[in-house]
One Martini backbone bead per residue (centre of mass of N, CA, C, O) as a GRO file, in nm:
protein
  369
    1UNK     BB    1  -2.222  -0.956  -0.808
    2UNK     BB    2  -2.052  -0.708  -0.707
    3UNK     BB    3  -2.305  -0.523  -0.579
    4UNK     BB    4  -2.332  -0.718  -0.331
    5UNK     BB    5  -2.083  -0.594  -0.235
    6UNK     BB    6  -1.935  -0.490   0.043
    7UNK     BB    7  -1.774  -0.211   0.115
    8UNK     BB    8  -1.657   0.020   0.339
    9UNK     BB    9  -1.917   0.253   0.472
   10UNK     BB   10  -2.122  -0.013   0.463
   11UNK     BB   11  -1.984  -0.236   0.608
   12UNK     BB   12  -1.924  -0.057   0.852
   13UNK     BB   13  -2.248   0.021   0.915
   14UNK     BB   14  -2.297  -0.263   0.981
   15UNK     BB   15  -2.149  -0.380   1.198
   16UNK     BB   16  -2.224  -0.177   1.401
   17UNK     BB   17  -2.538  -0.278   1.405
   18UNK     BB   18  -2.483  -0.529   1.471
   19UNK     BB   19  -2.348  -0.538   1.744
   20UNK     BB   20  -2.562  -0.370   1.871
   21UNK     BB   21  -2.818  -0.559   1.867
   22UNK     BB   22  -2.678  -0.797   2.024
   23UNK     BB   23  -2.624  -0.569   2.264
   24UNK     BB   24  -3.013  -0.577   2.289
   25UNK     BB   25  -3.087  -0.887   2.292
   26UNK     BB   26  -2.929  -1.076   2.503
   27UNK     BB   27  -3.109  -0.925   2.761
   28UNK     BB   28  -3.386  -0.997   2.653
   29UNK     BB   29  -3.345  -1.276   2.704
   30UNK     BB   30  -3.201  -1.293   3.012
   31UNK     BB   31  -3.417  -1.071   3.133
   32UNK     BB   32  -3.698  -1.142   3.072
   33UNK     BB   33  -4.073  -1.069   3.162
   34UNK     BB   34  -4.363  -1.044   3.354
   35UNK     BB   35  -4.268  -0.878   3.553
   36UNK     BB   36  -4.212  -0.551   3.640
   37UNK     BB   37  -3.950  -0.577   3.733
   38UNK     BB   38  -3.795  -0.692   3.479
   39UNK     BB   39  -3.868  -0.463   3.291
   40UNK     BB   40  -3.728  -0.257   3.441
   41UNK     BB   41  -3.443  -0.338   3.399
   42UNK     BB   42  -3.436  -0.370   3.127
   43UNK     BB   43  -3.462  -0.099   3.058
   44UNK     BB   44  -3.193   0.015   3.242
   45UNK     BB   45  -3.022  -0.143   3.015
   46UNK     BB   46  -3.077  -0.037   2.803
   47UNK     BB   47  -3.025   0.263   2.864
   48UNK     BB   48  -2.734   0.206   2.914
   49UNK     BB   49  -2.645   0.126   2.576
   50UNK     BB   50  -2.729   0.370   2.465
   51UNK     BB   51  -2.546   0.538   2.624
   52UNK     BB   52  -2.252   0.399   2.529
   53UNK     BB   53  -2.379   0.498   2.209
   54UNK     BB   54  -2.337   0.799   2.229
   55UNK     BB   55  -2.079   0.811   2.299
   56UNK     BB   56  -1.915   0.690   2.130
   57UNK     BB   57  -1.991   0.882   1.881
   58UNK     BB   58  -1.954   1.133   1.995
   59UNK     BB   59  -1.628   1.073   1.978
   60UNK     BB   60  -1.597   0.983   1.687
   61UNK     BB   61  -1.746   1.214   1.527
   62UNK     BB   62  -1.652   1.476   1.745
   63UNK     BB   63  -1.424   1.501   1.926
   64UNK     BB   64  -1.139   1.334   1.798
   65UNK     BB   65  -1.159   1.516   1.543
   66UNK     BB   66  -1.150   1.860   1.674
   67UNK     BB   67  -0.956   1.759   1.944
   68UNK     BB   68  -0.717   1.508   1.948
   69UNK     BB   69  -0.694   1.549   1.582
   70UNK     BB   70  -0.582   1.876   1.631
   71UNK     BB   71  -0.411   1.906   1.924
   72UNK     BB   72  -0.668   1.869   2.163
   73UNK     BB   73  -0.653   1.683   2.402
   74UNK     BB   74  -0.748   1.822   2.660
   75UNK     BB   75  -1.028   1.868   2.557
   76UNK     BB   76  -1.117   1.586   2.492
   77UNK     BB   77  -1.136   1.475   2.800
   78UNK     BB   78  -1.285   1.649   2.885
   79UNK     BB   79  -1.557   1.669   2.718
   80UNK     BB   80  -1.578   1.329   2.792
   81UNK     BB   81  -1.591   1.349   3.083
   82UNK     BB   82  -1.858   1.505   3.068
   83UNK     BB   83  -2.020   1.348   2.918
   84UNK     BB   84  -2.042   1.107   3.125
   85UNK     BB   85  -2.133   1.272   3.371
   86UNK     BB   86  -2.432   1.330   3.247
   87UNK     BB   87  -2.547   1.022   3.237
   88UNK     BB   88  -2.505   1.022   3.553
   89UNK     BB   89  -2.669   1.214   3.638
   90UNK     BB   90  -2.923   1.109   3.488
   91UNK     BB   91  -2.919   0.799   3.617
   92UNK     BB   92  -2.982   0.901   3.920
   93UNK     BB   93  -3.250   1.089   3.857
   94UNK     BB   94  -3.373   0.835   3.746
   95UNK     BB   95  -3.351   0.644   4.004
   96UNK     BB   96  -3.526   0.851   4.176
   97UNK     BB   97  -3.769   0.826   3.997
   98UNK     BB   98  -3.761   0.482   3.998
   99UNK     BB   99  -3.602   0.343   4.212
  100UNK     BB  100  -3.397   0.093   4.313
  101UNK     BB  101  -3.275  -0.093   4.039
  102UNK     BB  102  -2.985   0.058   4.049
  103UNK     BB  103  -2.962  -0.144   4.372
  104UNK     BB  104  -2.816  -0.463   4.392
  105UNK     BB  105  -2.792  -0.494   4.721
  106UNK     BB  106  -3.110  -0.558   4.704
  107UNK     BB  107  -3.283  -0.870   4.609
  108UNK     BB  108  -3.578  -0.748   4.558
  109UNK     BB  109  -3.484  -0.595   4.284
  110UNK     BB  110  -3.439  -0.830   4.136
  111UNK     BB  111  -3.426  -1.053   3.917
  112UNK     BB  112  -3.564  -1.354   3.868
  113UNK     BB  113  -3.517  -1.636   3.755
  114UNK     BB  114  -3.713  -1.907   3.639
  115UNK     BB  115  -3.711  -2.167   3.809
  116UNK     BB  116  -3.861  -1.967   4.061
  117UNK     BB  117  -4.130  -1.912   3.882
  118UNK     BB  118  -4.229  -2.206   3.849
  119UNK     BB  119  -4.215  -2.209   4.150
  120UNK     BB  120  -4.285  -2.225   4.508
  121UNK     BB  121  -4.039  -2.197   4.594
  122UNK     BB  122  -3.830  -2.021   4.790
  123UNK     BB  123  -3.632  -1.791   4.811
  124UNK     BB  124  -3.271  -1.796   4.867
  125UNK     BB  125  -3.168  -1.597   5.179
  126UNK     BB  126  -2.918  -1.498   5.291
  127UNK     BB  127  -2.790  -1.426   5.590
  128UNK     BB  128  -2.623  -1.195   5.827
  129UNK     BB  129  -2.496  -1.139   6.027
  130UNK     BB  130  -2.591  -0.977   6.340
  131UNK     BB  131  -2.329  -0.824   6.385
  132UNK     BB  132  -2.235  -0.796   6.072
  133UNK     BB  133  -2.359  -0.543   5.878
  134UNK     BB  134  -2.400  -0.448   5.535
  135UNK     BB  135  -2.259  -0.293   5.317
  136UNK     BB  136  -2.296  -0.046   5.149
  137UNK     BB  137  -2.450   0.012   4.751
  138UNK     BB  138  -2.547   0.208   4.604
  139UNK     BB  139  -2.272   0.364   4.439
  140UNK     BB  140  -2.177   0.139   4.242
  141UNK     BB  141  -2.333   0.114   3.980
  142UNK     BB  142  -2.242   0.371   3.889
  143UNK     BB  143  -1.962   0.383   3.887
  144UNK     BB  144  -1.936   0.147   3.643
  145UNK     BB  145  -2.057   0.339   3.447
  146UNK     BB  146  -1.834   0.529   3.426
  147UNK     BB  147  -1.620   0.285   3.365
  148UNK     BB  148  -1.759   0.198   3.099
  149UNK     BB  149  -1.757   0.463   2.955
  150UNK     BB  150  -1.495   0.474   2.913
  151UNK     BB  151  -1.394   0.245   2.798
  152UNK     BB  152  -1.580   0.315   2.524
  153UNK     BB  153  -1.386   0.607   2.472
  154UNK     BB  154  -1.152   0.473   2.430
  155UNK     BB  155  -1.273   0.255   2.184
  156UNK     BB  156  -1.319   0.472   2.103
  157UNK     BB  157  -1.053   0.614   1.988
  158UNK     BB  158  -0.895   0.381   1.888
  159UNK     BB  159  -1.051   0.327   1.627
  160UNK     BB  160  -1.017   0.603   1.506
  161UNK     BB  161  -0.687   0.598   1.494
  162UNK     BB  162  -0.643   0.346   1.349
  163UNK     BB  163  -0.784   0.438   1.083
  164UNK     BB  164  -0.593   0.685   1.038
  165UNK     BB  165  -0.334   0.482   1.019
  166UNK     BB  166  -0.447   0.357   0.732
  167UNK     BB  167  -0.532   0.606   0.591
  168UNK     BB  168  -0.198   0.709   0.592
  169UNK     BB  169  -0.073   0.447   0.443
  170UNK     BB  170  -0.263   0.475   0.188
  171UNK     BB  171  -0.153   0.788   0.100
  172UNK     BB  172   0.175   0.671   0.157
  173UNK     BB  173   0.154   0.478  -0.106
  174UNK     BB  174   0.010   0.693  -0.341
  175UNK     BB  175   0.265   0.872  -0.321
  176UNK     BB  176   0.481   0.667  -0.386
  177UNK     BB  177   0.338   0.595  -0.653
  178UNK     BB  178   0.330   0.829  -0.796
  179UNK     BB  179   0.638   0.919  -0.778
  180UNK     BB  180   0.699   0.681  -0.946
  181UNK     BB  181   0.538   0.783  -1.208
  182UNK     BB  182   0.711   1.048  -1.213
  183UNK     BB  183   0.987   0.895  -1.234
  184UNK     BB  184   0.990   0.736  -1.480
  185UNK     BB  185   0.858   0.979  -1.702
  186UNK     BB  186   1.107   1.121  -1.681
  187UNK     BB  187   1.327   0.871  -1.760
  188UNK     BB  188   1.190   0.834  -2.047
  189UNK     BB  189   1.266   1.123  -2.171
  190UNK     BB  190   1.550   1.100  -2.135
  191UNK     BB  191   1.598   0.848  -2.323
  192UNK     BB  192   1.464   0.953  -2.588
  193UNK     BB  193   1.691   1.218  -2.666
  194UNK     BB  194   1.927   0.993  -2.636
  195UNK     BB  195   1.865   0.851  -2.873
  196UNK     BB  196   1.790   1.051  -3.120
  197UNK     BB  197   2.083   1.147  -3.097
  198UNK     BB  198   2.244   0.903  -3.184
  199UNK     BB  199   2.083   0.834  -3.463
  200UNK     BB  200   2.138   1.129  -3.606
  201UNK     BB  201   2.466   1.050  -3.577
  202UNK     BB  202   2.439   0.852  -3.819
  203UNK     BB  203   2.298   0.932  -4.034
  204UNK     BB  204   2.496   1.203  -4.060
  205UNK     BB  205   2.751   1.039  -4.159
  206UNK     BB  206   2.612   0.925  -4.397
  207UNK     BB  207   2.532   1.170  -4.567
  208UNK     BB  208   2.808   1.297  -4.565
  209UNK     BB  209   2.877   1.010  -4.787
  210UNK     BB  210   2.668   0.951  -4.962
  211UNK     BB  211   2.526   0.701  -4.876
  212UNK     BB  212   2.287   0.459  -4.994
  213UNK     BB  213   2.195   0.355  -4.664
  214UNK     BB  214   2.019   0.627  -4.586
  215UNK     BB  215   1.746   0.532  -4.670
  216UNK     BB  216   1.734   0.294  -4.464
  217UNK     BB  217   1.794   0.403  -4.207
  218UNK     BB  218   1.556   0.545  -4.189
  219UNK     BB  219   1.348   0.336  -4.155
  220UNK     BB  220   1.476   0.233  -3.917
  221UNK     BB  221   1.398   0.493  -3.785
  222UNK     BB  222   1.100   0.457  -3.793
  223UNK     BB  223   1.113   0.169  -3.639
  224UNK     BB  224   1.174   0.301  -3.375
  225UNK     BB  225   1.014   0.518  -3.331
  226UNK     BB  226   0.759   0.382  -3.263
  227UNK     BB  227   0.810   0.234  -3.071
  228UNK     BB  228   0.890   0.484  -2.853
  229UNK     BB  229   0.603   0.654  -2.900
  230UNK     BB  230   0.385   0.388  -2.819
  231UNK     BB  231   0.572   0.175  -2.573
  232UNK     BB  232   0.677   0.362  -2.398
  233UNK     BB  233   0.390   0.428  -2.239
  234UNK     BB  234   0.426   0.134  -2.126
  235UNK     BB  235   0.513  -0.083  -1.832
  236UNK     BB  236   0.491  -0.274  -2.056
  237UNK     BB  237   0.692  -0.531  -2.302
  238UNK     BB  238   0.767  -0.697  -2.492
  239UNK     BB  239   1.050  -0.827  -2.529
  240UNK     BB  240   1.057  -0.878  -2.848
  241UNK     BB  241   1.056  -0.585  -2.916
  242UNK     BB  242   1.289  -0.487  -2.783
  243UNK     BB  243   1.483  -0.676  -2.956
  244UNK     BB  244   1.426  -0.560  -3.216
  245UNK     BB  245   1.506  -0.260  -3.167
  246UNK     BB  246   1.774  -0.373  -3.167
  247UNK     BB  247   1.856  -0.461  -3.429
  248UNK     BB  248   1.818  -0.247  -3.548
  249UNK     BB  249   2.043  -0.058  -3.419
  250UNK     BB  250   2.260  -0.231  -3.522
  251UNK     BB  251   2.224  -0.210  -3.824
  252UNK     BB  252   2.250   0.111  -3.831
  253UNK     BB  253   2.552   0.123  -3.702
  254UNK     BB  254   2.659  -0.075  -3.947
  255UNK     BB  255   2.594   0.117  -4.190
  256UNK     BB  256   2.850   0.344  -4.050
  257UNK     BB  257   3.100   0.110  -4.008
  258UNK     BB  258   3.317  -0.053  -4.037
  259UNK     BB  259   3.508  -0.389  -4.046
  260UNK     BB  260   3.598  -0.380  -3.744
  261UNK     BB  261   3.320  -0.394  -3.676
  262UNK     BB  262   3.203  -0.681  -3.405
  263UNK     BB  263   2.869  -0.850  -3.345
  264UNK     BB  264   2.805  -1.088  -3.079
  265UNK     BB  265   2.486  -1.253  -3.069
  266UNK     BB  266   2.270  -1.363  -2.828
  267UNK     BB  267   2.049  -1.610  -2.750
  268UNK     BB  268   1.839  -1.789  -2.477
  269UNK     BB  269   1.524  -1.848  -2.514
  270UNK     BB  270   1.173  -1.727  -2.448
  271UNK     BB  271   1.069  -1.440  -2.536
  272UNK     BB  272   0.735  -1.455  -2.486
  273UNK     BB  273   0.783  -1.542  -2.171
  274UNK     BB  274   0.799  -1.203  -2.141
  275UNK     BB  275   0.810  -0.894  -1.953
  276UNK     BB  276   0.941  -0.536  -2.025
  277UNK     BB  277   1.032  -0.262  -1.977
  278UNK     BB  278   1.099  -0.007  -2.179
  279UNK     BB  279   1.458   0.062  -2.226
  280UNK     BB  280   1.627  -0.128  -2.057
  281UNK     BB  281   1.843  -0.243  -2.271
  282UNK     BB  282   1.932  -0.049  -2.455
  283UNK     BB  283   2.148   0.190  -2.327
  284UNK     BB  284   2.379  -0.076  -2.296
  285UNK     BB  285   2.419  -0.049  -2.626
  286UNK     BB  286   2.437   0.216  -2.686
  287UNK     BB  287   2.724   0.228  -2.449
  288UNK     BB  288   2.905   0.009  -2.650
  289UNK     BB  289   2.901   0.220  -2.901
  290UNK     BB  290   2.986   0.497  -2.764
  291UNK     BB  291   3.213   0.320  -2.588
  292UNK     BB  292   3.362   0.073  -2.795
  293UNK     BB  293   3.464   0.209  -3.047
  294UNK     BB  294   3.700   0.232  -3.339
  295UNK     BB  295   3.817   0.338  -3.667
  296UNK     BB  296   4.130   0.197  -3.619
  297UNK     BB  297   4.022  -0.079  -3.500
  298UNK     BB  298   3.935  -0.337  -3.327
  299UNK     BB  299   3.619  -0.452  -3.290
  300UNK     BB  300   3.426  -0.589  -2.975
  301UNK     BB  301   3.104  -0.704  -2.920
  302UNK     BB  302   2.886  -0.858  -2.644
  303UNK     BB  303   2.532  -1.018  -2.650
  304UNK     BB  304   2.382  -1.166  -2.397
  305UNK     BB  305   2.064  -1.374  -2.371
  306UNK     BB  306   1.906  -1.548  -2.082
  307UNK     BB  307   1.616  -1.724  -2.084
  308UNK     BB  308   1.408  -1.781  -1.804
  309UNK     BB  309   1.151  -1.813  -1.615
  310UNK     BB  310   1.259  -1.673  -1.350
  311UNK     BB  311   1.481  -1.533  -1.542
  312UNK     BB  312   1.696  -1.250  -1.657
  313UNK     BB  313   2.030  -1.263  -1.836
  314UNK     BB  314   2.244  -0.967  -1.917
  315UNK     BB  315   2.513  -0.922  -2.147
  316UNK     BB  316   2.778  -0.670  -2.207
  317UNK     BB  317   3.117  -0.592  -2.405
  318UNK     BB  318   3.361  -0.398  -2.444
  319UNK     BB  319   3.601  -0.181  -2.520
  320UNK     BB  320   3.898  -0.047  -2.350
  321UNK     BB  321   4.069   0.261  -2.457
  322UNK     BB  322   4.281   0.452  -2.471
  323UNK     BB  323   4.210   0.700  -2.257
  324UNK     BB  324   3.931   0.514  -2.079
  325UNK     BB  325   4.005   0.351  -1.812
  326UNK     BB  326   3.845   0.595  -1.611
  327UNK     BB  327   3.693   0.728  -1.851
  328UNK     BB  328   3.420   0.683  -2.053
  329UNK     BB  329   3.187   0.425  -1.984
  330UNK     BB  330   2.958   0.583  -1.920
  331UNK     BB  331   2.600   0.733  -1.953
  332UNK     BB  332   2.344   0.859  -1.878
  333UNK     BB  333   2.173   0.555  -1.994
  334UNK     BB  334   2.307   0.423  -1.703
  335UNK     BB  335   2.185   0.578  -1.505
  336UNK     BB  336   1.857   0.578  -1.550
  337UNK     BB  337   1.833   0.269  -1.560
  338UNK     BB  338   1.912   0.216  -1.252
  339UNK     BB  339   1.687   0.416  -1.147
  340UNK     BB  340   1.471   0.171  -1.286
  341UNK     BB  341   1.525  -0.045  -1.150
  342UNK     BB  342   1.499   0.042  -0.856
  343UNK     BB  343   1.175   0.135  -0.924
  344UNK     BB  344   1.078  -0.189  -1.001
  345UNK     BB  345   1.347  -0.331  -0.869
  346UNK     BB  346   1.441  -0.366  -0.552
  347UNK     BB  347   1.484  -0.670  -0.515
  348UNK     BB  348   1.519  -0.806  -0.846
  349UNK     BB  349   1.833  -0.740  -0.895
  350UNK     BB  350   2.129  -0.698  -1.075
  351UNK     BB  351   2.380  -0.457  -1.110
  352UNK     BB  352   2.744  -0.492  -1.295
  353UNK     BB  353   2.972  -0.290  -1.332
  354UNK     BB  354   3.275  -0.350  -1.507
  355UNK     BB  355   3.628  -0.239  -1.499
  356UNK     BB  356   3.970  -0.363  -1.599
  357UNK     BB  357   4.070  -0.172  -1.864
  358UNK     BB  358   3.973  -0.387  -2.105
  359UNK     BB  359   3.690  -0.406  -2.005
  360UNK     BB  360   3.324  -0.340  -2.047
  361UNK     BB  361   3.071  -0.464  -1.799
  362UNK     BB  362   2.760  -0.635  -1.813
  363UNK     BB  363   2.533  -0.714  -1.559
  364UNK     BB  364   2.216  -0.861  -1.606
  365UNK     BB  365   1.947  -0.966  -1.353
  366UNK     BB  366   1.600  -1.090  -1.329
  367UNK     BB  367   1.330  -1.153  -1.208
  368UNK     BB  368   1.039  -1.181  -1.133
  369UNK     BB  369   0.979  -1.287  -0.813
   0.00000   0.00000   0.00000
């Protein structure tokens, strides 16, 4: 069904055919004729419509790109008018011998009427005053001529620079998303290292006290590895990944902490329908081990997701030690999640970092639509 469809230059080459024939045919009807003077006008009429068909395409095709829109206006304007001028001066010389059919101050070159050929009743000629004879009008129709031409390449010159400007709309919508999918996937390998590198920081503190737990870790390792190099290559993944990926992340964590650290996680709703980009949420879970642990102390992580149809928010909170009050609260990977934020949600997000000297606080939001 799809190949039956007109788009692009198939369907502007029809409209433009259409649009021609029916201002071809219109005085076809209107003004066609048994006698010879009605075919002389008629055709009369013709050349004038060829004529502004030739001057439109010859502005549109040729004058606009060569001269207009490459900075040479004046040169545009000029050869326009030359244009215009040779057909003028091509149907004077048309009419000069061919009869003053294009001088329509006299009505007795004029088609008549259809109801005046079918009666026998005489035309009716208004006489002007006696004392004051009409003025001459022979070079009106010319003037006309001209003046409709230039409007004709006016109209191609609007036509032309519209399409330009569609044209140029479409290549930076282009280029923006362009740069948005290289913004991206630079921001994906940025976090992908990010990852790695936390993750074999404990796996090898495991190895150091020689643990037991050190080769589930590397297993639980394989199944983060397979999400980060498989799915994080697509623009978006179901969340329940996401939440997978989570909770493996917080079980390796927890294989290497002691018993002083205790995590928090509540979900709420279901994440069955929802996608989103896939490393979204890891970072702030990561920034929350990395600056919210500590090895001497009790420590607290928070973790709440609230899923509902139309709202996704994520709630992260860990605590801030002693000499951390102003500085190391977040790192490399919530700085890129925020411009991945930005470009992927512009409007529809909100991303709230709270540190209140006592507590470092995630809220985020995300809106469907």
């Amino acid at each position: 069904m799809s190949r039956f469809l007109l788009t692009g230059t198939k369907l502007k080459i029809l409209l433009h055919f259409a649009l021609w024939s029916v201002l071809f045919i219109i005085p076809t009807f209107l003004l066609y004729g048994d006698s010879s003077r009605d075919q002389a006008f008629l055709r009369e009429v013709w050349f004038q419509l060829a004529s502004y068909a030739v001057i439109f395409y010859v502005s549109y095709f040729l004058l606009a790109p060569r001269y207009f829109f490459s900075g040479k206006k004046l040169a545009y304007f000029i050869s326009a008018a030359a244009l215009i001028l040779v057909f003028t001066l091509f149907l004077l010389l048309l009419n000069d011998h061919h009869g003053p059919v294009f001088h329509p101050g006299s009505r007795e070159h004029m088609p008549q009427p259809n109801h005046l050929r079918e009666t026998n009743q005489p035309e009716f000629r208004p006489q002007p005053p006696a004392d004051k004879p009409p003025a001459p009008v022979r070079n009106w129709p010319l003037f006309n001529f001209f003046l409709t031409a230039a409007m004709v390449t006016g109209l191609s010159l609007g036509l032309r620079f519209s399409e330009k400007l569609i044209l140029n709309e479409k290549r930076r919508k282009e280029a923006e998303r362009e740069k948005l999918h290289t913004e991206l996937e630079l921001l994906k390998h940025q976090i992908n290292p990010h990852f790695l590198f936390n993750t074999l920081n404990s796996i090898y503190s495991l190895a150091l006290t020689k643990s037991e737990m050190t080769a589930e870790a590397v297993m639980k390792l394989s199944d983060m590895m397979r999400y980060v190099l498989q799915d994080v290559a697509q623009e978006t993944v179901p969340l329940e990944l996401e939440l997978d990926y989570i909770v493996d992340y917080i079980e390796l964590q927890q294989l290497r902490m002691n018993n002083n650290v205790v995590v928090h996680t509540n979900v709420t709703g279901d994440p069955k329908s929802w996608e989103i980009p896939p490393m979204i949420l890891v970072p702030f879970i990561e920034n929350a081990f990395k600056y919210g642990i500590s090895s001497h102390e009790n420590t607290v992580i928070g973790i709440d997701l609230k899923i509902e149809h139309e709202t996704l928010s994520f709630t992260v909170s860990n605590q801030i030690f002693p000499g951390r009050e102003k500085t190391e609260t977040f790192g490399i990977g919530i700085q890129n999640t925020r411009q991945r934020l930005n470009l992927i949600y512009p409007d529809r997000h909100k991303l709230i970092l709270t540190n209140n000297g006592a507590l470092f606080i995630v809220n985020l939001e995300i809106s469907r639509s």
